[in-house]
C-alpha positions in Angstrom: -40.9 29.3 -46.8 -42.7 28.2 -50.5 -39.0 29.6 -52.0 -37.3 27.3 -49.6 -38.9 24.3 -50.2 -38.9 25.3 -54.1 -34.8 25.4 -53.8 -35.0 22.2 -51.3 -36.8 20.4 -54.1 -34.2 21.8 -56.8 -31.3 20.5 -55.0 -32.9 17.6 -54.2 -32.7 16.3 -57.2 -28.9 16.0 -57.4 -27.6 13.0 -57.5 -23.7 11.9 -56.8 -21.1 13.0 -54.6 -22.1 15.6 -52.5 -18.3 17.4 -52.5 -18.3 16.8 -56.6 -21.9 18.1 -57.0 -23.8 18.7 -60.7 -23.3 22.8 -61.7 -27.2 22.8 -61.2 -26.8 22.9 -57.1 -25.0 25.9 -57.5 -27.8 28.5 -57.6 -30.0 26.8 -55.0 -27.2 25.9 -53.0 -25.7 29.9 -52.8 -29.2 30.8 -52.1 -30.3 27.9 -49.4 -26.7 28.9 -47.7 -28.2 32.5 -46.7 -32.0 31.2 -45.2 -33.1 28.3 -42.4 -34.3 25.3 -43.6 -36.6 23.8 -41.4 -40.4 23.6 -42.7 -43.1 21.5 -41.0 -44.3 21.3 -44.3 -41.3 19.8 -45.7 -41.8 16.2 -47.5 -38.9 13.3 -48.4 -38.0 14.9 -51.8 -37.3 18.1 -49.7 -35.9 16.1 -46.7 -33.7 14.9 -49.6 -32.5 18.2 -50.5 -32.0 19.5 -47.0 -29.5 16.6 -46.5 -28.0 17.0 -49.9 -27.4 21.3 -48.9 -26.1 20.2 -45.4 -23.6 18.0 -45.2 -22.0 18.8 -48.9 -18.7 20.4 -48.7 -18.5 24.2 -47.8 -22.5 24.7 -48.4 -23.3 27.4 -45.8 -21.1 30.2 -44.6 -21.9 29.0 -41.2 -22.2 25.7 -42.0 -20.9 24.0 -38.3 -23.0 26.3 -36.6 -26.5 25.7 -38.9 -26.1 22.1 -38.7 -25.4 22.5 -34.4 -28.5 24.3 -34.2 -30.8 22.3 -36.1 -33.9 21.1 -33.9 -33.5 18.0 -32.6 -36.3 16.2 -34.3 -35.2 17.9 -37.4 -31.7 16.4 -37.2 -33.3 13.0 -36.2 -35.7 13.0 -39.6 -32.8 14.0 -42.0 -30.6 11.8 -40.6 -33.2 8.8 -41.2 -33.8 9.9 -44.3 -30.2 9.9 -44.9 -29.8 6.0 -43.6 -32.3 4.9 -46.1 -31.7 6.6 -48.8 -29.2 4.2 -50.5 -26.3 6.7 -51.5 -23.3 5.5 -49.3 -21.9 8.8 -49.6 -24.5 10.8 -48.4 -24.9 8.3 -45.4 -21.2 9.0 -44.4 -21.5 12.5 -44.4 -25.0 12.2 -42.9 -23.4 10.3 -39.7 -20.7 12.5 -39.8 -22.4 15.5 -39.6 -25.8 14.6 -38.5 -25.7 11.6 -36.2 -24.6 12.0 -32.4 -21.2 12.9 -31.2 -18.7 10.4 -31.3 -16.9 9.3 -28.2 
């Protein structure tokens, strides 16, 4: 779990689009795509790179599946720290992917 966080962290610190992201995601990104991502440990900066690594384009092999199965209180705390995080981007994919099914 302490390499997880470390590649949470990493990613984290992207900023921009998450479909155009920097050529720095791309090594934690490949890597966070094979492992789970839920640590009680986990603080904002890593909140912030969990959200950034799930709801980018095409990050997981399983991506529709990971993000189903994601604790519910897990999906609740991304998802807040999504809404306040101030990148509209990441708050549209956030709902979209994170927030409850729409009607």
């Amino acid at each position: 779990m302490e390499r997880v966080l470390a590649l949470l962290n990493w990613y984290g610190s992207g900023s921009g689009r998450c479909s155009g992201y920097p050529v720095h995601e791309g090594v934690p990104g490949e890597l966070l795509g094979r492992m789970p991502i839920a640590d009680p440990r986990a603080e904002e900066r890593h909140d912030a790179g969990a959200v950034r690594h799930l709801v980018g384009w095409k990050t997981r092999p399983r991506q529709k599946r990971d993000v189903a199965r994601l604790p519910e209180p897990l999906r609740a705390r991304l998802l807040a720290h999504a809404r306040r995080c101030g990148d509209s981007d990441k708050q549209v994919r956030a709902e979209r992917w994170l927030g409850p099914p729409r009607a």
